[in-house]
C-alpha positions as CSV (number, residue, x, y, z in Angstrom):
1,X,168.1,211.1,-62.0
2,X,170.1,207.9,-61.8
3,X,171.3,209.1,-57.9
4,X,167.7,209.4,-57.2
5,X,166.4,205.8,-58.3
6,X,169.6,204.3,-56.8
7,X,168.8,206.3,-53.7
8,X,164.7,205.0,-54.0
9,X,165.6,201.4,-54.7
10,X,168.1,201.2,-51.1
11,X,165.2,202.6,-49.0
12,X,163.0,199.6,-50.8
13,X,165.4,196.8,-50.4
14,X,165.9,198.2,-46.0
15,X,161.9,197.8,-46.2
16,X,161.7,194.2,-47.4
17,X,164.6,193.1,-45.4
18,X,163.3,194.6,-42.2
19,X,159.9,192.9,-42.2
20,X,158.9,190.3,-39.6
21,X,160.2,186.2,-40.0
22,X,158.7,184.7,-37.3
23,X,158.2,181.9,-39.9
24,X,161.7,180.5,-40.3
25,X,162.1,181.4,-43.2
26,X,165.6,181.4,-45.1
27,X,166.1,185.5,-44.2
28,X,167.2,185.0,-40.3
29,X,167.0,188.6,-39.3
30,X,164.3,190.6,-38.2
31,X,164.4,194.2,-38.4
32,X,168.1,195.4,-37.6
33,X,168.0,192.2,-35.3
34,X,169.7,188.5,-36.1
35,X,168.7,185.3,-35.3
36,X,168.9,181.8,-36.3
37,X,169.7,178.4,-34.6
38,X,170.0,175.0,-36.8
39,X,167.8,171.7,-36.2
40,X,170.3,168.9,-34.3
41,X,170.0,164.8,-34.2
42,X,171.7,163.1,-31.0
43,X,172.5,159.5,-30.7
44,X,170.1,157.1,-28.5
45,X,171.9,157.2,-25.7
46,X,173.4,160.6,-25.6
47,X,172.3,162.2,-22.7
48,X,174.3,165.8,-23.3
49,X,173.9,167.9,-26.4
50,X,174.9,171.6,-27.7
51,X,172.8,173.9,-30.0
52,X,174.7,177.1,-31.4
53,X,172.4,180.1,-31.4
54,X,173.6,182.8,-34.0
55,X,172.4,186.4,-33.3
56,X,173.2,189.8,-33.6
57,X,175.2,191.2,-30.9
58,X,172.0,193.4,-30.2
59,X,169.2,190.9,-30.3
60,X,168.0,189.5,-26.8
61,X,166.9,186.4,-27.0
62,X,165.0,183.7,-25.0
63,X,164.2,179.7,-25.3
64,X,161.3,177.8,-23.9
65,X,160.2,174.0,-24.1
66,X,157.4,171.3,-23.3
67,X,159.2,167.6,-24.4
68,X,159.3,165.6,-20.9
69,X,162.9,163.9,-22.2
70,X,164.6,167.4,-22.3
71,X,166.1,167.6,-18.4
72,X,167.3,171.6,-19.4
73,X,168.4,173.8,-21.2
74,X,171.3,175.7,-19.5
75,X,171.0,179.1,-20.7
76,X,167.6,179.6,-21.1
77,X,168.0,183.3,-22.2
78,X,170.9,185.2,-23.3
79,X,172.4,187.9,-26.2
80,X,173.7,187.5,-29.5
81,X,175.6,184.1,-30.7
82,X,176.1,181.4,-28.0
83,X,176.4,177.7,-27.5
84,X,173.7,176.2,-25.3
85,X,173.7,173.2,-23.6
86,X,170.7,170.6,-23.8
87,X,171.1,167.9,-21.2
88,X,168.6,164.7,-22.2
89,X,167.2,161.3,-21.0
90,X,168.8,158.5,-23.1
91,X,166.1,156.9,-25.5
92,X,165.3,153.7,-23.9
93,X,163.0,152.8,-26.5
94,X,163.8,151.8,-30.5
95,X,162.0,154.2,-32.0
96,X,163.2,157.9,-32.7
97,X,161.6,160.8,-31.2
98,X,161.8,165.0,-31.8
99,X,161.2,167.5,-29.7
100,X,160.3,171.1,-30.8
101,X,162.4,173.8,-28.7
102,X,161.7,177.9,-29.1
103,X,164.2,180.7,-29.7
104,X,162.4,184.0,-29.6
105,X,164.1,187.3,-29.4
106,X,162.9,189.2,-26.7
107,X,161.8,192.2,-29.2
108,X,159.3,189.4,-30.8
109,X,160.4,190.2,-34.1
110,X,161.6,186.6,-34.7
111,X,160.8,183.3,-33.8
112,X,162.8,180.1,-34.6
113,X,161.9,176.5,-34.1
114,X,164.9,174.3,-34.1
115,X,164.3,170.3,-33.7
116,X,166.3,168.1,-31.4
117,X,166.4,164.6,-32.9
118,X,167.0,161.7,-30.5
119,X,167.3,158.6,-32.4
120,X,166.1,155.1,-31.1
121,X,168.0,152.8,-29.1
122,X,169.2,149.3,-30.1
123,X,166.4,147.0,-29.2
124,X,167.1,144.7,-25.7
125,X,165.2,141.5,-24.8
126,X,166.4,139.6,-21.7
127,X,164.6,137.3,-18.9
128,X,165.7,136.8,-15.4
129,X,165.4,133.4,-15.8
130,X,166.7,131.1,-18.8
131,X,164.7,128.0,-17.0
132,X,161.7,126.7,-14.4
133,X,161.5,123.6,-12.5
134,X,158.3,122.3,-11.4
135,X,156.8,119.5,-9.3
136,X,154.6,117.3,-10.6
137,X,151.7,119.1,-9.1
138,X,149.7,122.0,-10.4
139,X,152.3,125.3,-10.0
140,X,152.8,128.8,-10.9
141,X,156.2,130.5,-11.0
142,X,157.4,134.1,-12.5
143,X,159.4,135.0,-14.5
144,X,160.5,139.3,-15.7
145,X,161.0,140.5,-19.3
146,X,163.3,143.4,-19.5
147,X,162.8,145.0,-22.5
148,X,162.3,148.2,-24.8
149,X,160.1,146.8,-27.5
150,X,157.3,144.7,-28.3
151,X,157.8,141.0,-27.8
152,X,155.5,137.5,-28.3
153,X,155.6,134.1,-26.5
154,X,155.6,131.1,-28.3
155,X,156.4,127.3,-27.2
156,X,153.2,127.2,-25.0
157,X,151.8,123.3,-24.4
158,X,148.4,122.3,-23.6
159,X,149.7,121.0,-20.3
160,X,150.1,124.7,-19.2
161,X,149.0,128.6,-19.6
162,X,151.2,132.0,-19.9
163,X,150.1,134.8,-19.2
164,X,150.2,137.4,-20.9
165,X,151.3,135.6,-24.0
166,X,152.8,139.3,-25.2
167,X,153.8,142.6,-24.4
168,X,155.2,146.0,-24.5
169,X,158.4,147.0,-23.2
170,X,159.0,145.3,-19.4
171,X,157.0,143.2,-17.7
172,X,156.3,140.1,-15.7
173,X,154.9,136.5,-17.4
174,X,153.3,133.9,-15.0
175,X,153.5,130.1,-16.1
176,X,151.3,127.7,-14.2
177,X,151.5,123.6,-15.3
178,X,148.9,121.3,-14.9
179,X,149.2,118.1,-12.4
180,X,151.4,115.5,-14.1
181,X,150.3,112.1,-13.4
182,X,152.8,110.7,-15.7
183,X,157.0,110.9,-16.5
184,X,158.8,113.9,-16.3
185,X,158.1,116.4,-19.3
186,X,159.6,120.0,-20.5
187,X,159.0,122.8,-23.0
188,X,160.9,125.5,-24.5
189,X,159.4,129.4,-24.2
190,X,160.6,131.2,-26.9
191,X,160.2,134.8,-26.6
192,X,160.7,137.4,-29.7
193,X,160.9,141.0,-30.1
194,X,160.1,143.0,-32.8
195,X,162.8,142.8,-34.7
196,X,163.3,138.8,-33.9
197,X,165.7,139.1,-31.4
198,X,164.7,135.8,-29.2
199,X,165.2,134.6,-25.8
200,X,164.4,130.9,-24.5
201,X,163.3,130.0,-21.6
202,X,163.0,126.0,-20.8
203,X,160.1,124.6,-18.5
204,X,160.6,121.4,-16.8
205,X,158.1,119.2,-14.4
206,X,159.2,116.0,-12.2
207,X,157.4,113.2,-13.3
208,X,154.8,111.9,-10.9
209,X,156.4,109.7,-7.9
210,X,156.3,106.0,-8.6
211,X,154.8,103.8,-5.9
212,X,156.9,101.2,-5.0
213,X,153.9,99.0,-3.9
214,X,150.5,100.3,-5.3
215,X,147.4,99.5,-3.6
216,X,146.3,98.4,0.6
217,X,148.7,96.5,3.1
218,X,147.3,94.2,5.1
219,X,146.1,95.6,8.3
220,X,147.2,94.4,11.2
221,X,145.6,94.6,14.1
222,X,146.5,95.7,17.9
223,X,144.9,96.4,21.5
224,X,142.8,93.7,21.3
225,X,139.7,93.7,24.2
226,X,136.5,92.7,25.2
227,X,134.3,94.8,23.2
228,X,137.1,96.7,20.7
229,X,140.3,96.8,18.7
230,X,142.4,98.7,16.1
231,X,143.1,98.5,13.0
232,X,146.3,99.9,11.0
233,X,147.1,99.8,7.4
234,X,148.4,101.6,4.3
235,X,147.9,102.8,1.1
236,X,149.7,103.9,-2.2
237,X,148.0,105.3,-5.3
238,X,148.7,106.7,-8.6
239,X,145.5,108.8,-8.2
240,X,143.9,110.8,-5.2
241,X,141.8,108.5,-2.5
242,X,138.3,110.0,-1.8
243,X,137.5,107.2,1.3
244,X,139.7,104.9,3.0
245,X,138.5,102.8,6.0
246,X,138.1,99.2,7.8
247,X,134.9,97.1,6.9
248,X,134.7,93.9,9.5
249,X,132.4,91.0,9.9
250,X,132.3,87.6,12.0
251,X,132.5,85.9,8.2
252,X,135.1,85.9,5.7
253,X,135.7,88.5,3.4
254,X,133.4,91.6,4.6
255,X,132.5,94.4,2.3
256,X,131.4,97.8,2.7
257,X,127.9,97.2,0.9
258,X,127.2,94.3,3.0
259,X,129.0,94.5,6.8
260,X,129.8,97.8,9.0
261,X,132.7,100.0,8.4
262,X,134.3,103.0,9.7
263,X,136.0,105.6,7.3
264,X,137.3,109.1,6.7
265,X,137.6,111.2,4.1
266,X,141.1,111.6,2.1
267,X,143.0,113.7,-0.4
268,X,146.2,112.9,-0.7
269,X,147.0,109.6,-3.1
270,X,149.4,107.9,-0.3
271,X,148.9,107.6,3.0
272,X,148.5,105.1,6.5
273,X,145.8,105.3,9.4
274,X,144.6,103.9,12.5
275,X,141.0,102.7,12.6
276,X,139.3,101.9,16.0
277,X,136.5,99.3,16.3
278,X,133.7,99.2,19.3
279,X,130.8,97.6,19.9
280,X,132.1,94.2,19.2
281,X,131.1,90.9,20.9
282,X,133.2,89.6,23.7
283,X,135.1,86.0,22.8
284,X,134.4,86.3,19.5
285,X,136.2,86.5,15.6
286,X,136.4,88.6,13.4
287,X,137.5,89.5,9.8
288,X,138.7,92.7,9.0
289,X,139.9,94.0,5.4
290,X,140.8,97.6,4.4
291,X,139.4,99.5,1.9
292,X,140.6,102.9,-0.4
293,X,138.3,104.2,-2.4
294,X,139.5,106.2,-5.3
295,X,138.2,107.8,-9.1
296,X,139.0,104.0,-10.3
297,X,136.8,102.1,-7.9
298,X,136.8,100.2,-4.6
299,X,139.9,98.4,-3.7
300,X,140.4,96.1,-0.4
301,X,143.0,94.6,1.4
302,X,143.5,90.5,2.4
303,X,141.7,90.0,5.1
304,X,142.9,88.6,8.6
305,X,141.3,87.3,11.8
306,X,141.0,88.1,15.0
307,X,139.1,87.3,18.6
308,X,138.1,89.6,21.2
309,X,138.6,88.6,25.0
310,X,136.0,86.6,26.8
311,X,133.5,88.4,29.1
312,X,134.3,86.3,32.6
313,X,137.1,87.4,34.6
314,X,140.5,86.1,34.0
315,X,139.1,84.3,31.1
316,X,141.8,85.4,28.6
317,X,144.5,85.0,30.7
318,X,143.8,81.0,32.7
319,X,141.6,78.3,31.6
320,X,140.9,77.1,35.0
321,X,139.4,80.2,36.6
C-alpha cells in the first residue's frame, strides 16, 4: 500500500512540474525542457553587453526584439546554455531606458522576458561660442547648444531678443541687438540645464561712433558760370538724416520755407554731396547755406556768397571789352 501512494504521488509531482511557464515564473522548465535567462543593467555608455541563456541541452531556443537602441543580438537562436552578445547605442541622454528582449524555446513551451537596462548618461551642456561682438547697429548672430538635457536662458536685456529662450537636447539660439545710439554695452547669457549645470555666454555691442564735428560744413562752392554753380558740403549726425540739400537766395540767410532749394533723400547719419544750381541770373550774387534735415529738426550751415559771370562776352575776364 505504501509503494502504491509513493508510486501515485511521483506521477503527480512529473504532472505539475511539466505544465506550461510561459509566465516567468520561478519554475524555469517547461515540460522535460529548460530555460531561463536573468534581467541585465549596462552602464550609459556601454555599447557591448552579454546575457547568459541557461537551458537544457535539448531545448531549442530562439530570441527576438523591437528597442531601436539594440544594434543585435549575435546569436539570435541557438541550444541549450550559451552567452549571447548584445551590442548597444550608448545612452546619449540622462535618463535610463529598458528594453524588453524574448527568449522562446522553439517547442513554445516557454517564454522568458529578460530586461536590458541601460542607465542614463552624465548630463553635457556646452556652446560653441563663450562670447558675441556686435556693431552698434541692429544684428543677429548664432550661436549652437550641444546638449543631452533640457536647458533655459537667462541674462536677456531689453536692448535684445533670444530665441528660443529654451530647449531640449541640441540646438541653435539666435541673438539679435537693437541699434545702440549710445556707449558700448554687454550682457551675460547664462544658460542652465536640468540639473544646473550652467554655461555663460557674454554679448558685447560697440558703442555708437562719436562725431568729431556734429552738424553742416560750410559749403563751398565751385564751377562758377553764367546761369549755374555747385555746391559741396558735409554732414555728421548722431541720428539718421531724412533730407539734406542747398537752399539759395540773392539775400542773406535763405531758408527752405522761404527761397528755392534742391535736395535728396538720405539714410545714413554721416555723409557729403554735390549740389548743382541752374537757372540762375547772369552777373549776379548769391547766398547759399546747406541744410540736413533729421528726426530733431532742420539744421543749416553759414552761409557764403557768391556771383555768377556777366552775360557780355569777355565780361568776366577784361573790363575794357
Amino acid at each position: 500500500m505504501k509503494k502504491t501512494l509513493s508510486f501515485l504521488f511521483s506521477i503527480l509531482l512529473l504532472i505539475a512540474c511539466g505544465g506550461d511557464d510561459a509566465g516567468g515564473g520561478d519554475n524555469p522548465s517547461g515540460g522535460s525542457e529548460y530555460l531561463n535567462v536573468q534581467s541585465i543593467t549596462v552602464s550609459g555608455d556601454a555599447t557591448t553587453a552579454t546575457i547568459n541563456i541557461q537551458a537544457s541541452n535539448n531545448c531549442d531556443w530562439v530570441i527576438t526584439y523591437n528597442d531601436s537602441w539594440i544594434r543585435s543580438i549575435t546569436p539570435t537562436k541557438g541550444r541549450g546554455t550559451q552567452d549571447v552578445t548584445i551590442q548597444l547605442y550608448e545612452n546619449t541622454q540622462v535618463s535610463e531606458r529598458t528594453a524588453i528582449i524574448t527568449v522562446k524555446s522553439t517547442s513554445g513551451a516557454i517564454t522568458r522576458n529578460p530586461t536590458i537596462t541601460q542607465l542614463g548618461n552624465v548630463e553635457t551642456l556646452s556652446l560653441s561660442e563663450t562670447s558675441l561682438d556686435f556693431t552698434s547697429s541692429a544684428e543677429s548672430k548664432q550661436v549652437t547648444v550641444s546638449s543631452n538635457t533640457h536647458w533655459e536662458i537667462s541674462g536677456k536685456t531689453n536692448w535684445m531678443t533670444v530665441i528660443p529662450e529654451s530647449g531640449e537636447g541640441n540646438g541653435i539660439v539666435t541673438i539679435t541687438v537693437q541699434e545702440n545710439t549710445s556707449s558700448e554695452r554687454s550682457a551675460i547669457l547664462t544658460f542652465t540645464s536640468t540639473e544646473g549645470k550652467t554655461q555663460m555666454l557674454t554679448i558685447k555691442q560697440a558703442g555708437a561712433a562719436t562725431p568729431t564735428t556734429l552738424g553742416v560744413t560750410y559749403p563751398q562752392v565751385s564751377n562758377i558760370r553764367k546761369h549755374e554753380a555747385e555746391v559741396t558740403f558735409s554732414y555728421n549726425f548722431e541720428t539718421t538724416v531724412t533730407t539734406y540739400g542747398v537752399c539759395y537766395s540773392t539775400s542773406s540767410d535763405p531758408t527752405i520755407e522761404k527761397n528755392p532749394y534742391v535736395s535728396k533723400s538720405g539714410t545714413d547719419k554721416q555723409g557729403s554731396a554735390t549740389f548743382k544750381l541752374e537757372s540762375l541770373s547772369s552777373a549776379t550774387t548769391y547766398y547759399v547755406r546747406a541744410y540736413v534735415v533729421t528726426n530733431g529738426g532742420t539744421q543749416y550751415s553759414n552761409s557764403t556768397s557768391f556771383t555768377t559771370e556777366t552775360s557780355y562776352p569777355g565780361g568776366g575776364d577784361n573790363p575794357t571789352p
